[in-house]
Backbone bond lengths (Angstrom), bond angles and torsions (degrees), N, CA, C in turn:
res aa  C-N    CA-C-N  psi(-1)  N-CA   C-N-CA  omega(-1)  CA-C   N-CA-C  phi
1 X - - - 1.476 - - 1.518 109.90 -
2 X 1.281 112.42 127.74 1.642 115.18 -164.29 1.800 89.68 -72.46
3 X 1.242 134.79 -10.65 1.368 119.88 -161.84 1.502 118.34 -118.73
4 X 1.536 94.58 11.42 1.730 109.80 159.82 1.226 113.14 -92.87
5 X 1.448 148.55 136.02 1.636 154.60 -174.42 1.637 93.77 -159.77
6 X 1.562 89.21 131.68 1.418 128.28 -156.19 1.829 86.37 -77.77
7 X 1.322 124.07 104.68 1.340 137.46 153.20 1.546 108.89 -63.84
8 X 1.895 107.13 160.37 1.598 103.21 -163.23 1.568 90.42 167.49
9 X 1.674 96.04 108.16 1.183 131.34 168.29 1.517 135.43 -98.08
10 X 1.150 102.66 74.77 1.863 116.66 173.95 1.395 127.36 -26.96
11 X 0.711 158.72 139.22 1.658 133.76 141.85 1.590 86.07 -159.29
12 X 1.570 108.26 177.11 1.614 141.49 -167.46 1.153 90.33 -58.73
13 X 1.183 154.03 -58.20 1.635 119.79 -168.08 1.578 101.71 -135.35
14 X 1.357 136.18 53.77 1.722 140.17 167.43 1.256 99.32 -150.67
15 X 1.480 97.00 178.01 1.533 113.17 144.89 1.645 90.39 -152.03
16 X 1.016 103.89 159.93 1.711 126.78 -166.35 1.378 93.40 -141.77
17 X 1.806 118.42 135.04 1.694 135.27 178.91 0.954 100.19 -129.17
18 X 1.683 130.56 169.93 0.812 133.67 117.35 1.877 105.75 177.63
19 X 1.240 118.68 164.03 1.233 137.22 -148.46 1.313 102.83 -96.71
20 X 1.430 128.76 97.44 1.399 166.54 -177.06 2.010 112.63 -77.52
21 X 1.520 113.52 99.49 1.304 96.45 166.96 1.583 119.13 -86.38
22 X 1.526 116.57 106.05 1.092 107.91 -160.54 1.481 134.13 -91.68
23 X 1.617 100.03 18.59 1.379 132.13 146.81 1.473 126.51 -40.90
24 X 1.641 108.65 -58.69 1.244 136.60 166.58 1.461 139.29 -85.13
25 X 1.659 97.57 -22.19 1.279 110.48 -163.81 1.792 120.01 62.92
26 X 1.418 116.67 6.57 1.321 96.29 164.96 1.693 124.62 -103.27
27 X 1.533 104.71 173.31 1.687 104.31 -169.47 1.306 108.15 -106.68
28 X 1.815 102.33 110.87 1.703 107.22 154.95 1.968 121.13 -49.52
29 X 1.807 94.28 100.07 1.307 102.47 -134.94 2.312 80.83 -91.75
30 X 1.459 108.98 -8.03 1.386 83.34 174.64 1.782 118.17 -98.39
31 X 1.755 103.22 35.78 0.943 107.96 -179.50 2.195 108.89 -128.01
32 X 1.480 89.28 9.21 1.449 101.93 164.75 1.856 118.09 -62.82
33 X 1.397 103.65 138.39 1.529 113.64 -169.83 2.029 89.02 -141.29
34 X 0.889 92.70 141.43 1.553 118.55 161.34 1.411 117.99 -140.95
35 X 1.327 116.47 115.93 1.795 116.71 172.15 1.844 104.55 -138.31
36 X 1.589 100.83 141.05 0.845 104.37 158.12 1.757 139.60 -56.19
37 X 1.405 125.65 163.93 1.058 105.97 179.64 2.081 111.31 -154.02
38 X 0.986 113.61 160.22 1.704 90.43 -163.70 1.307 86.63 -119.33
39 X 1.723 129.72 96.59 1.309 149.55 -155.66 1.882 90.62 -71.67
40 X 1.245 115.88 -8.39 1.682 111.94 -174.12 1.414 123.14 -101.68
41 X 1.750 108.33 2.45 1.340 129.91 -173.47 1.382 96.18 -69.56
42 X 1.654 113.05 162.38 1.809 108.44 146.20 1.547 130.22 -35.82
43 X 1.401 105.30 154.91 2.000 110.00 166.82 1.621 105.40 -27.78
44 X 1.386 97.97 -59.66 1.638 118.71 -134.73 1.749 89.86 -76.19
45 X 1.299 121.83 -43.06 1.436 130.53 -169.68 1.922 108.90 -77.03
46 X 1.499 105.87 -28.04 1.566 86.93 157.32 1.116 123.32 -113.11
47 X 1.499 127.39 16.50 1.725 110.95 160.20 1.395 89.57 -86.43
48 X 1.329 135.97 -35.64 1.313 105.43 -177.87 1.755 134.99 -56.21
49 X 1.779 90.85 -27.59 1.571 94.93 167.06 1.662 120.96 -77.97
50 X 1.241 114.87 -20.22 1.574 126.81 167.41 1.430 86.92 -58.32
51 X 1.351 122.49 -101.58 1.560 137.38 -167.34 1.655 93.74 -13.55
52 X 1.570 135.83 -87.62 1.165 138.05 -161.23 1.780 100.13 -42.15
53 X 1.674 111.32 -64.05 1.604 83.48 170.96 1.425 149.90 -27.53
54 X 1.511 90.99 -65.25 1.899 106.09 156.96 1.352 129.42 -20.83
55 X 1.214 104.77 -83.24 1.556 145.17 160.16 1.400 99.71 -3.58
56 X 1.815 108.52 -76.19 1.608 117.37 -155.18 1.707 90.72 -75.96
57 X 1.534 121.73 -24.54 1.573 105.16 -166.30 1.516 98.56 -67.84
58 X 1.434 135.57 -42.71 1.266 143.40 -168.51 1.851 82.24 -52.36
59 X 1.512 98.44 -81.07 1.948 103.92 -165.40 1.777 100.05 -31.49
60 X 0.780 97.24 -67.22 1.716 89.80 -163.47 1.698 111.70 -42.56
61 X 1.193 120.14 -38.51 1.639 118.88 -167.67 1.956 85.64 -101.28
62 X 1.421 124.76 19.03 1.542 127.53 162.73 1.942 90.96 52.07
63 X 1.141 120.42 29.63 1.694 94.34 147.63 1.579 120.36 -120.97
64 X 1.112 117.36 -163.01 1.262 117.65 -163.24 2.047 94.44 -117.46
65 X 1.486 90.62 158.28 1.365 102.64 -179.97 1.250 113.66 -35.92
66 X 1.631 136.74 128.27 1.381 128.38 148.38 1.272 100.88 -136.26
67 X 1.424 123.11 -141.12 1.536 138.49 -159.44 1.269 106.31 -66.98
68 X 1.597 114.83 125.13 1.393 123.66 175.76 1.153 117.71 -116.79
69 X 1.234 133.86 158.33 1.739 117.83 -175.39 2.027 83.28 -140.39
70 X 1.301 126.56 139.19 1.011 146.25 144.06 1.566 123.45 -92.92
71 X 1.644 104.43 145.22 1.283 107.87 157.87 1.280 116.74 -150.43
72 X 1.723 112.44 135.13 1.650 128.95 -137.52 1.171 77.80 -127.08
73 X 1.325 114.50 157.96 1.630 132.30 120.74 1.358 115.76 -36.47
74 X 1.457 125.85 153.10 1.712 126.86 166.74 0.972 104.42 -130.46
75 X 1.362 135.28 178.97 1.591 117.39 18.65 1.459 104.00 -54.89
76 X 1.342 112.50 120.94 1.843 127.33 145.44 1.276 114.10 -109.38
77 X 1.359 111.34 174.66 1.616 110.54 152.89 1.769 87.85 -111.56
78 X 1.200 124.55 113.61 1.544 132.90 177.97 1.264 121.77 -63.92
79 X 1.655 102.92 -22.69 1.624 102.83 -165.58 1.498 94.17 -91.90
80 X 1.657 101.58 -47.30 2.174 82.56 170.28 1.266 115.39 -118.68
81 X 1.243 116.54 74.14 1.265 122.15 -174.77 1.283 132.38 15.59
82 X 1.172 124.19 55.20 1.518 111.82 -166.74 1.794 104.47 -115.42
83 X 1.117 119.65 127.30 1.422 115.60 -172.84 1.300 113.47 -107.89
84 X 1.744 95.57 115.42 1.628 122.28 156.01 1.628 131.24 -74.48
85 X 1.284 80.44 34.66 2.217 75.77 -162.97 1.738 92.69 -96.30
86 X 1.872 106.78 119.68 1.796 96.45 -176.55 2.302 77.07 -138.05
87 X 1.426 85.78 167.99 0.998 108.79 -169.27 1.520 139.03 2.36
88 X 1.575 89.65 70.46 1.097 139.55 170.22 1.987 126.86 -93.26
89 X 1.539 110.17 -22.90 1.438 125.28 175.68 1.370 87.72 85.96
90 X 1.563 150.87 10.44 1.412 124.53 162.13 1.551 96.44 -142.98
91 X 1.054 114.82 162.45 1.537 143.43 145.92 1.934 100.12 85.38
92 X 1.243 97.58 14.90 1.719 109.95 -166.67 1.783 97.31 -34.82
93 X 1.380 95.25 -49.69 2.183 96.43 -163.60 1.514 94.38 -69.98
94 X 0.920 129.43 15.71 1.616 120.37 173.68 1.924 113.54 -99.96
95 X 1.046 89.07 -20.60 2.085 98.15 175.01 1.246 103.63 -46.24
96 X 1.479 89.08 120.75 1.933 104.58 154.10 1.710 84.73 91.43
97 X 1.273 139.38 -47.88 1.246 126.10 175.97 1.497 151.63 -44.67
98 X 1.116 137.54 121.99 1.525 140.14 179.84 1.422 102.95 -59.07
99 X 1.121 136.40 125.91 1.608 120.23 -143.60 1.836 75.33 -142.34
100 X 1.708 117.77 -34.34 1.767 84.47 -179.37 1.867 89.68 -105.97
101 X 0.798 132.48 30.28 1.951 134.35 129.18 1.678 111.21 -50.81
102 X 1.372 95.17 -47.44 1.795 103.48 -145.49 2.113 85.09 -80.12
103 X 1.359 100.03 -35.37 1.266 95.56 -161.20 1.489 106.61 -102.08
104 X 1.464 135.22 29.76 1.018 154.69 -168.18 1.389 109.26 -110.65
105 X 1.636 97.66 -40.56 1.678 105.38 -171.88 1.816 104.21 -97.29
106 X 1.443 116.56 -28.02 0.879 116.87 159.16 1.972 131.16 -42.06
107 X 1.444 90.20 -37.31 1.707 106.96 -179.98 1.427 107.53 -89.86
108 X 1.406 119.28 -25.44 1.314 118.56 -175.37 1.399 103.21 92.96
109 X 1.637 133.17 -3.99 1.310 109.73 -169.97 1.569 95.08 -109.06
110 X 1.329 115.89 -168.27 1.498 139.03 168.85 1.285 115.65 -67.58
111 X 1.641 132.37 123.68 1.711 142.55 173.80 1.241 87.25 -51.95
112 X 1.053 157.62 -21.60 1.575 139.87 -169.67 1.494 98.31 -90.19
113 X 1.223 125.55 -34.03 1.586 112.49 167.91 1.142 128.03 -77.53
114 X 1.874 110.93 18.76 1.415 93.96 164.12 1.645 101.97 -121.39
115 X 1.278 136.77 164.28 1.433 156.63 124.42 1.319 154.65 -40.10
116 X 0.616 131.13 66.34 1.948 114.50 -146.80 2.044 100.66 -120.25
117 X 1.366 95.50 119.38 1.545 114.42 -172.59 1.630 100.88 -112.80
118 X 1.497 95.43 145.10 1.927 93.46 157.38 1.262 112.40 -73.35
119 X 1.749 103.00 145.43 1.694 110.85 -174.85 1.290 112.98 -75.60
120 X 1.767 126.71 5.55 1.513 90.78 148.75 1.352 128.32 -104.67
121 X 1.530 118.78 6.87 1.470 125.44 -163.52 2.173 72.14 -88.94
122 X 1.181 116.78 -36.26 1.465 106.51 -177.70 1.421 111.57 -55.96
123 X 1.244 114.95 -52.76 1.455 120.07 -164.12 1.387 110.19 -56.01
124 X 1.970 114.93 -38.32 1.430 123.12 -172.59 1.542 90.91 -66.28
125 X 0.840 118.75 -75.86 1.649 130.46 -166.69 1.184 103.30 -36.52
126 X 1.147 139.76 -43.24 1.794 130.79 -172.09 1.633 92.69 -89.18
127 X 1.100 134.48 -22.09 1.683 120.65 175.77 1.417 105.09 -69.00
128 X 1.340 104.11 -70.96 1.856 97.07 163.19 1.528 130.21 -39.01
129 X 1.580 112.05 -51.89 1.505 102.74 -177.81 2.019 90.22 -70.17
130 X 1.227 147.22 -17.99 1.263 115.44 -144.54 1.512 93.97 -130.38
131 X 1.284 136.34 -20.60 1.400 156.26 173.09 1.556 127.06 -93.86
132 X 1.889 98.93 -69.86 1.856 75.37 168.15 1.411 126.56 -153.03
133 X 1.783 85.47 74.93 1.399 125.01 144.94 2.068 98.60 60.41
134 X 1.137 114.94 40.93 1.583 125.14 -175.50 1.854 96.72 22.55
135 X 1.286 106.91 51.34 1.708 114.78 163.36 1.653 112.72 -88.66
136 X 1.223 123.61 -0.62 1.323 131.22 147.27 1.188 138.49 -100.81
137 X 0.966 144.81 122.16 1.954 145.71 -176.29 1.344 91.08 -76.97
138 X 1.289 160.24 -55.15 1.502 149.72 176.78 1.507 132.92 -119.18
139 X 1.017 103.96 90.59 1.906 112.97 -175.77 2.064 98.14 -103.05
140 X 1.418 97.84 152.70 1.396 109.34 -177.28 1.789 85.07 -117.14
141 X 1.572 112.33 160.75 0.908 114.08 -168.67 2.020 117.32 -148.28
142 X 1.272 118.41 94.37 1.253 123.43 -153.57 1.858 117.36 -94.85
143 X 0.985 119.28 112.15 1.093 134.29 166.34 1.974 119.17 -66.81
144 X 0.947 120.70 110.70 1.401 100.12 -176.91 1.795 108.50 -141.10
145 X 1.096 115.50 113.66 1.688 117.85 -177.24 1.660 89.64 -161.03
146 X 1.801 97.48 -118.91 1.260 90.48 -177.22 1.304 167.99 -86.25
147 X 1.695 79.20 -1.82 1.435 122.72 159.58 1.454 116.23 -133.96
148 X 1.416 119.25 -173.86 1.815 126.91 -175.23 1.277 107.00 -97.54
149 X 1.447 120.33 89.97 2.021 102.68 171.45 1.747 108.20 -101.85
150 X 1.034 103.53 153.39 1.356 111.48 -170.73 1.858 105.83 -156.04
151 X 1.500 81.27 139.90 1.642 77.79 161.94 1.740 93.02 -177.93
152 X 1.636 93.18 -168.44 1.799 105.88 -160.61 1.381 98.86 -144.71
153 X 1.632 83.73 137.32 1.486 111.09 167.12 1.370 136.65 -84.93
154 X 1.530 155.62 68.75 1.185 140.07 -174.16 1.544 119.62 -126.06
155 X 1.371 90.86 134.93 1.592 102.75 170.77 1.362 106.94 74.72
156 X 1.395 138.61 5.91 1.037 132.19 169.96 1.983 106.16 129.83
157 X 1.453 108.67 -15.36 1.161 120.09 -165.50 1.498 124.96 -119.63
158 X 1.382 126.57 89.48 1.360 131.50 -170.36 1.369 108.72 -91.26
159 X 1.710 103.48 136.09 1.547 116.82 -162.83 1.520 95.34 -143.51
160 X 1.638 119.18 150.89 1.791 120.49 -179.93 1.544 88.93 -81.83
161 X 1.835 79.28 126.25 1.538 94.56 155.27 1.587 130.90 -69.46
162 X 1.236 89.71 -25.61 1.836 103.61 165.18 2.027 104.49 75.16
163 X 1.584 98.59 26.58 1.444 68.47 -161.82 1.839 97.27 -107.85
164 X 1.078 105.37 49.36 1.172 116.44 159.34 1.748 118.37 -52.34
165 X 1.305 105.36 -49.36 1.787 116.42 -177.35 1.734 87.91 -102.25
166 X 1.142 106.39 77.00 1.885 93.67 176.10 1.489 97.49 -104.77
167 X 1.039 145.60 -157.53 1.717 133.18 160.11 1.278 90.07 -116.02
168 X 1.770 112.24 137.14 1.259 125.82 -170.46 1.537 111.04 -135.61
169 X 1.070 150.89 96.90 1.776 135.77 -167.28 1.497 87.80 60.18
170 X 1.605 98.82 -139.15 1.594 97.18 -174.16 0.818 123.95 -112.10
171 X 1.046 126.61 48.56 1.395 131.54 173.87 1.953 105.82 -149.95
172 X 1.585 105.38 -122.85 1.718 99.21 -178.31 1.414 83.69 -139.66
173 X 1.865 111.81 173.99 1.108 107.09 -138.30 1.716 96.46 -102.58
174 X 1.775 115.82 -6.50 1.351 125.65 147.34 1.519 125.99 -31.98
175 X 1.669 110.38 -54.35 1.614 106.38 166.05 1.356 117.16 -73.00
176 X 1.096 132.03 46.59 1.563 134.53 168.41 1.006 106.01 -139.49
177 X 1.320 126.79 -34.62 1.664 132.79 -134.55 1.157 101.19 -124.70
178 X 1.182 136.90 17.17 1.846 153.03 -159.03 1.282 117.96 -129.53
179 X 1.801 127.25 149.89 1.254 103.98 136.84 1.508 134.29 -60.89
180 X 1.335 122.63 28.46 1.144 113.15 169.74 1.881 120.08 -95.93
181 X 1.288 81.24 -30.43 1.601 85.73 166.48 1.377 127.33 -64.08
182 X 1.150 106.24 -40.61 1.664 127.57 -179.80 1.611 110.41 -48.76
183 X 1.628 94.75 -59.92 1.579 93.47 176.00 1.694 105.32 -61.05
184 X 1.290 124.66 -60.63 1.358 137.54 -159.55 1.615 114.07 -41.62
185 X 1.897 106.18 -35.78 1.382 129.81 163.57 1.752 130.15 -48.19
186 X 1.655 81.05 -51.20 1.299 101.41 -157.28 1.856 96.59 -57.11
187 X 1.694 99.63 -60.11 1.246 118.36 -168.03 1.411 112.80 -65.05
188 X 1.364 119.19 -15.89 1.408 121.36 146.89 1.650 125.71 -66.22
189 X 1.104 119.57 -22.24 1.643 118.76 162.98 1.748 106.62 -89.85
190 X 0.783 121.74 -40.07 1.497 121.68 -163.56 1.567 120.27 -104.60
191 X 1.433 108.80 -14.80 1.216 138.32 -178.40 1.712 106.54 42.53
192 X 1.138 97.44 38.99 1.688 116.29 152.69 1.506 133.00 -125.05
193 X 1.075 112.26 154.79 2.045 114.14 -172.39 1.758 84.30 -97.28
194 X 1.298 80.61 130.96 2.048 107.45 145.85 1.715 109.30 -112.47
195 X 1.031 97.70 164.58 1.533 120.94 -170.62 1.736 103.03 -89.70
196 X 1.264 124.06 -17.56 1.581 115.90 -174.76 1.372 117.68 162.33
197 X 1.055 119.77 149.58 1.675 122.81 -166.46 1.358 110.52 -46.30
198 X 1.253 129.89 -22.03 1.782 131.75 -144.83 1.901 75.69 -103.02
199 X 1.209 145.42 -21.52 0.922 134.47 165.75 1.641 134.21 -78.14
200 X 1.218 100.17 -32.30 1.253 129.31 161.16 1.187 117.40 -64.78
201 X 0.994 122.65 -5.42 1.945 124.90 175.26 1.995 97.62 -93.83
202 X 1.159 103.18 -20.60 1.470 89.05 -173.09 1.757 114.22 -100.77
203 X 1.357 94.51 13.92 1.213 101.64 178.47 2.078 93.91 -102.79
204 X 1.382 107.88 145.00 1.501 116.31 172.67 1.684 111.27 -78.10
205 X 1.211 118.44 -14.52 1.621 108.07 165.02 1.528 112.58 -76.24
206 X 1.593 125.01 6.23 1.282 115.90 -160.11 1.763 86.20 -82.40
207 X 1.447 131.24 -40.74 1.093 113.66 -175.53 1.365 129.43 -53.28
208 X 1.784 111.36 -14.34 1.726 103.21 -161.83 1.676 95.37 -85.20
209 X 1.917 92.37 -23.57 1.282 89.92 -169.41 1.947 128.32 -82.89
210 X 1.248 83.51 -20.92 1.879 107.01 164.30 1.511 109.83 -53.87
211 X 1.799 120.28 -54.97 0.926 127.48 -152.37 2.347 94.50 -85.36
212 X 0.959 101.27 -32.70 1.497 103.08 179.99 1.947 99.06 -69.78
213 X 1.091 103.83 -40.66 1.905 107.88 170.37 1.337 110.18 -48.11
214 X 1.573 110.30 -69.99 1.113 95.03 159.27 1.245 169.23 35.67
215 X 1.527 84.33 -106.62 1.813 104.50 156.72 1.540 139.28 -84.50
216 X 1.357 79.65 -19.23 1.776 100.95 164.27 1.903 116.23 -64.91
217 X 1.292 87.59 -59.68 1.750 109.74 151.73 1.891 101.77 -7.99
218 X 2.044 89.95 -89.10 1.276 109.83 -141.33 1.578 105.20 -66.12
219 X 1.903 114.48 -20.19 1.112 115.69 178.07 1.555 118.23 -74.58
220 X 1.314 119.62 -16.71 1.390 120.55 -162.69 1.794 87.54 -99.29
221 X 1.206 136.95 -56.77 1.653 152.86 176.03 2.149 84.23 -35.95
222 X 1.156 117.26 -64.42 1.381 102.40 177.05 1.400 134.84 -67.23
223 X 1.384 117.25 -8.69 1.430 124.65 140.33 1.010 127.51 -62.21
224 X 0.977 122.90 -57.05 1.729 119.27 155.10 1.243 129.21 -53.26
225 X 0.918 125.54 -32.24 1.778 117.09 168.16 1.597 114.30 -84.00
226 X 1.763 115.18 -19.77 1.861 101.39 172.76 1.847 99.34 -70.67
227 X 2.108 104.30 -14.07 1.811 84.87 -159.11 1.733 101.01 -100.70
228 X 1.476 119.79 -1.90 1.526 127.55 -166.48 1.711 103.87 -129.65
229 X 1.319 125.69 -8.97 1.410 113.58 -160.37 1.583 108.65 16.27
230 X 1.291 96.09 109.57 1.332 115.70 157.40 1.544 131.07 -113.02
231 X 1.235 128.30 131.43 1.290 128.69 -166.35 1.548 123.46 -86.50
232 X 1.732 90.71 -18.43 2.126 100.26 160.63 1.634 82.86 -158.18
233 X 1.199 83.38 179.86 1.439 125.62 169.04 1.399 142.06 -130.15
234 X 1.602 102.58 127.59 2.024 87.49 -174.85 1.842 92.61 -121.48
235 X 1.534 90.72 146.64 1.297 110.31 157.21 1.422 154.47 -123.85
236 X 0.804 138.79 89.15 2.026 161.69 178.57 1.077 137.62 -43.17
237 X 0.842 123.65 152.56 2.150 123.50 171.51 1.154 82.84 88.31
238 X 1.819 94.11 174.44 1.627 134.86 -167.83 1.692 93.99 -51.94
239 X 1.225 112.48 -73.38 1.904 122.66 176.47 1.490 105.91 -1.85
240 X 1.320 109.79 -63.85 1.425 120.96 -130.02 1.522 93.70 -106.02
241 X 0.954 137.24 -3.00 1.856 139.51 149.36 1.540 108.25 -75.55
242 X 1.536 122.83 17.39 1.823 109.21 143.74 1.731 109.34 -137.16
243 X 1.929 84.04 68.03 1.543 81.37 170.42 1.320 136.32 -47.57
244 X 1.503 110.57 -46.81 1.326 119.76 171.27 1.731 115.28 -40.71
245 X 1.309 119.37 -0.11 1.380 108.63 -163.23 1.859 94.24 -116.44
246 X 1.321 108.52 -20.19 1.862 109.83 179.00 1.434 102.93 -136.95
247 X 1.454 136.06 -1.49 1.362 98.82 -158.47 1.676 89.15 -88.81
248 X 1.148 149.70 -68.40 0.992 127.99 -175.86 1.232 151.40 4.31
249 X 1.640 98.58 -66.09 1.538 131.69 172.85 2.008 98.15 -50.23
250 X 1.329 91.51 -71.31 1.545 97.49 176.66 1.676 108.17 -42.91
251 X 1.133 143.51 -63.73 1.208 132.55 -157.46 1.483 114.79 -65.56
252 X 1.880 111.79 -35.16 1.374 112.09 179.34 1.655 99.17 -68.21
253 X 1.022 131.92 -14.77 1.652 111.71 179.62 0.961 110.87 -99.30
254 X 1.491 120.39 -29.79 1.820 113.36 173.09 1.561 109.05 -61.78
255 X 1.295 117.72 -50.48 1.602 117.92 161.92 1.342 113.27 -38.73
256 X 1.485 121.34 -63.90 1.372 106.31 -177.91 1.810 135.33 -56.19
257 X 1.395 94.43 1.47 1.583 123.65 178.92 0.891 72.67 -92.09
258 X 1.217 170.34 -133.22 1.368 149.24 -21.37 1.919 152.05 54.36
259 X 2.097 56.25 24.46 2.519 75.31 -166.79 1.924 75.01 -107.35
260 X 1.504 100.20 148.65 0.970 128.97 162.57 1.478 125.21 -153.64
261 X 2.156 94.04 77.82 1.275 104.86 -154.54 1.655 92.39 -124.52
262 X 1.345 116.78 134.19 1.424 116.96 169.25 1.077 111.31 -56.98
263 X 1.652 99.91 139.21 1.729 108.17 169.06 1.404 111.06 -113.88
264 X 1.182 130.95 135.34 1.712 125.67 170.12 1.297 93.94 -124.41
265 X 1.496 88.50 174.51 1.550 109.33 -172.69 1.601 104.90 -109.74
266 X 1.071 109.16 159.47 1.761 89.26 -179.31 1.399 98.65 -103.92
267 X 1.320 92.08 162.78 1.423 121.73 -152.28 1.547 102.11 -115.63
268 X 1.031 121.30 -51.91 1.931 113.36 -178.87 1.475 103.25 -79.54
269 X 1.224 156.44 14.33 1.505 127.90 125.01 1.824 87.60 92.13
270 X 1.180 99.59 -148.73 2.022 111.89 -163.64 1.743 74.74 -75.33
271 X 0.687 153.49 -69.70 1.924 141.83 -179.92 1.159 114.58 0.68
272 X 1.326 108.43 -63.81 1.169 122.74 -173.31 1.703 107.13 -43.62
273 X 1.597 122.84 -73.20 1.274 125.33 173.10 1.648 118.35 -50.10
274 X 0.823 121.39 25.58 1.421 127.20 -165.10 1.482 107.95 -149.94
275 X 1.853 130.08 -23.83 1.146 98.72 144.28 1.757 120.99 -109.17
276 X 1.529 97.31 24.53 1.445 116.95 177.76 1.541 105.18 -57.50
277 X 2.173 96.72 -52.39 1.208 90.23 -156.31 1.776 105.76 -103.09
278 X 1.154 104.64 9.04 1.608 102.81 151.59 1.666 118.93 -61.10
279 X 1.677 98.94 -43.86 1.329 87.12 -152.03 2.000 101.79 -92.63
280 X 1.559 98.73 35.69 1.553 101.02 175.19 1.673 96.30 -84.58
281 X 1.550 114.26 -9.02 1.861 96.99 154.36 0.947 148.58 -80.87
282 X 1.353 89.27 -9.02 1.349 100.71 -162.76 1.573 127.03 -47.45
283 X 1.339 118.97 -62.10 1.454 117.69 156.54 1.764 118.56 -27.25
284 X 1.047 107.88 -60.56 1.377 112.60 171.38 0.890 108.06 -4.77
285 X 1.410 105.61 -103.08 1.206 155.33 178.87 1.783 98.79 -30.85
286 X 1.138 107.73 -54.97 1.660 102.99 -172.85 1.605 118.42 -53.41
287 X 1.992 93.95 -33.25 1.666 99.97 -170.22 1.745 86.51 -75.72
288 X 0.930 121.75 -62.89 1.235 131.95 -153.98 1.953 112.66 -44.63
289 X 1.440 97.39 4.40 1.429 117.30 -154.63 1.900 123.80 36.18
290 X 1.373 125.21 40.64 1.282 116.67 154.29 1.043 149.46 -97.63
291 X 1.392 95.76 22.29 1.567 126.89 179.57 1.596 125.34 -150.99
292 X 0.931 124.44 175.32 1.652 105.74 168.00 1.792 107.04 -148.51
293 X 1.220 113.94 130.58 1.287 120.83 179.28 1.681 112.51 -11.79
């Protein structure tokens, strides 16, 4: 079926497949693969574990290799795959490399049949293609755990907003908008280190400190909507699964700006990046006539 494309979710220690109709946005789910992967191996030893992922998602739904769309973490260069990601603790033997070259020949097919997007312009894009139904012309789209991903939706075309390093107070808007702050907070009230937010929930200062996020949140979300007008908003990562603990706070201050823009949370999970980065063909495919809107 020209309107299935093989989705493919990167990160520091997996890769996640599976075969995306990106017509619909839903996932040919008996063709889902998850494998680990040891991002610190040689080049050659993890495209081969990429490739074997691939591989079995095609076998299982019985077709043969075609159009794949990935979405990585960067620094990349996206348009020719070449990966800049260095001291970071993963993917180090991949620097300076053409990584969908390496993994092109590995599949046997053509670098032009593959795609490769940042995973949060992926994540926005599969909430829209898979959540809500491209009934908006401009959604912003927020990543929030251990770093800041962000990016924007318009007109059919999602691109990183990049504004991870935006200037925010005094510093960028990453040290606010992170688990790095969280810890950095915490141990400023308690003058002890925790190991990570999921610990920090069982502590009773996590609320003063949720509710001050919050607003930090809702003030930075209203910078972005006087500089992007956005017509909703979605939000992502580990963070943003205890709404009950900020979304509120955030909305009464973006309101008090004068944005009165829905926020949701997303709802398809690692899915989401997976029919995000299927549906980076979608256009393609539309000009190319093998599909139709």
């Amino acid at each position: 079926m020209n309107s299935l494309v093989l989705g493919i979710d990167i990160g520091g220690s997996h890769i996640t497949s599976a075969l995306i109709n990106i017509t619909t946005g839903e996932m040919l789910r008996e063709s889902y693969v998850r494998k680990f992967v040891n991002s610190h191996e040689e080049a050659d030893t993890i495209m081969s574990a990429w490739a074997e992922a691939i591989n079995q998602s095609f076998s299982l739904a019985g077709l043969a290799v075609t159009k794949i769309g990935i979405a990585m973490p960067g620094p990349l260069d996206y348009d020719l795959g070449v990966c800049w990601i260095k001291d970071q603790d993963k993917y180090e033997k991949l620097y300076g490399l053409n990584i969908k070259e390496m993994l092109a020949l590995k599949l046997g097919i053509r670098a032009a049949d593959i795609k490769i997007m940042n995973d949060a312009c992926c994540f926005l894009q599969g909430e829209v293609l898979g959540t809500l139904d491209e009934q908006y012309q401009t959604v912003m789209g927020f990543t929030l755990g251990t770093g800041l991903g962000s990016a924007l939706y318009q007109d059919g075309e999602v691109t990183d907003a990049d504004l991870w390093r935006a200037p925010f107070r005094d510093s960028i808007a990453e040290e606010y908008l992170s688990t790095r702050w969280f810890l950095k907070r915490y141990a400023e009230l308690k003058a002890e280190d925790i190991q990570g937010v999921k610990q920090l929930l069982e502590d009773p200062v996590s609320a003063d400190i949720y509710d001050e996020f919050g607003k930090t949140l809702g003030i930075f979300l209203s910078e972005c909507a006087d500089s992007y007008k956005p017509e909703a908003i979605v939000l992502g990562g580990n963070i943003a699964k205890s709404p009950e603990l900020y979304l509120k706070q955030a909305e009464e201050v973006l309101a008090a700006h004068g944005h009165l823009i829905p926020i949701s949370i997303a709802r398809l999970g690692e899915e989401a990046a997976l029919i995000g980065a299927a549906g980076t063909w979608k256009r393609a495919l539309i000009e190319a006539g093998a599909i139709t809107k």
